[in-house]
N, C-alpha and C positions, 0 to 999 in steps of 0.2 A: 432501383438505384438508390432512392429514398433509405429502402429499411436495410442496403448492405451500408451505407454511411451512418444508420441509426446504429445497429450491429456492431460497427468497427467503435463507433464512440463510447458503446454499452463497456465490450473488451477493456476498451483503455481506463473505463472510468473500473472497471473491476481490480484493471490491472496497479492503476494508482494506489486501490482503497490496500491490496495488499501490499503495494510498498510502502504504503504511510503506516501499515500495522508493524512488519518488517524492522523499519525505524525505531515503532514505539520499542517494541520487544528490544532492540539493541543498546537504544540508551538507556531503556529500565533496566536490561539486566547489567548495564555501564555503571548506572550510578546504584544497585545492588553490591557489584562488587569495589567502587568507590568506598562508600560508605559501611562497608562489611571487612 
């Protein structure tokens, strides 16, 4: 029970690290074509 809730947390935290990449990538390439 332990390691499927350790498991589901690892996912989430995975899944967050690539929306917060996602973000970066969309406002860099925002303020790319801003300031270009």
């Amino acid at each position: 029970m332990a390691s499927g809730i350790f498991h589901l947390r690892r996912e989430q935290k995975e899944l967050g690290l690539k929306t917060l990449a996602g973000n970066f990538k969309f406002r860099a390439s925002a303020i790319w074509v801003w300031f270009g």
